[in-house]
N, C-alpha and C positions, 0 to 999 in steps of 0.2 A: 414328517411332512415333506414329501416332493414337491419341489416349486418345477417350473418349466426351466430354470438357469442350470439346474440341476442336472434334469434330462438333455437337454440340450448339449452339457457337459459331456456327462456319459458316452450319450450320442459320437458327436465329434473325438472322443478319445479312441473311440471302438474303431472308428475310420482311421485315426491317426496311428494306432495301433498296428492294425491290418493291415494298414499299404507300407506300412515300413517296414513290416516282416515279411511283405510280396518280395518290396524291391529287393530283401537279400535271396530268397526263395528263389523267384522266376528266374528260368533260363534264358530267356529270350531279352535281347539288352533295350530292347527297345520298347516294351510291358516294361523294362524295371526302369526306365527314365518316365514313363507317363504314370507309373505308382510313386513314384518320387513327389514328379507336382503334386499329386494329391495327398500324400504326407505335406510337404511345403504352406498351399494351402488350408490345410486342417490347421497347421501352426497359427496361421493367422487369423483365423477365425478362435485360434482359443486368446490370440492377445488383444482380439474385440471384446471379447465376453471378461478380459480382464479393466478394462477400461484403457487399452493403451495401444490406439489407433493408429500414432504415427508411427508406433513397433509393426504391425498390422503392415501400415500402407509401405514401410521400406523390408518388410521380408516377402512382400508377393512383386515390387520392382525389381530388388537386390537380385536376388532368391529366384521368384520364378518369371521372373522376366530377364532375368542375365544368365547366370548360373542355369537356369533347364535348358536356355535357348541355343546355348551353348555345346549342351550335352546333346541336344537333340543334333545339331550339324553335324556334332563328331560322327555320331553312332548312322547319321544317311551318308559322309563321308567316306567311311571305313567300312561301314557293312556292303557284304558282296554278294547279289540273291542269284542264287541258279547258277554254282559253279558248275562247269562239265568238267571232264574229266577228260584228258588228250589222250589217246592209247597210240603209240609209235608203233607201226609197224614193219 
């Protein structure tokens, strides 16, 4: 018998799955920081469906309100778009 807790499990694994094998996959550092949050919060939606909300509410503050927001400055910090190229002559 499938229930909906069931599917809904599946579901969310398949996503959590996926973007965590994006963010090693993708070459582009700034796809693998926005696959990150969505592994992050997949996490927290499987520690609702386990009954443990306040796990929930401090790994999507912790997690993805410290920790991604973080990653996200570095990666506009550091990344450098449309380098040219100087040729001396």
């Amino acid at each position: 018998m499938v229930t909906a807790e069931l599917v809904a499990f599946a579901l969310f694994a398949i996503v959590t799955m996926a973007s965590s094998i994006g963010v090693v996959l993708v070459e582009d550092v700034w796809h693998s920081a926005l696959l990150l949050g969505v592994a992050l919060l997949s996490f927290a939606v499987h520690y609702v469906m386990r009954d443990a909300e306040f796990l929930a509410a401090m790994q999507i503050l912790v997690y993805v309100g410290g920790v991604l927001i973080l990653i996200t400055f570095a990666v506009m910090l550091v990344r450098q778009e449309g380098e040219t190229e100087v040729v001396e002559t």
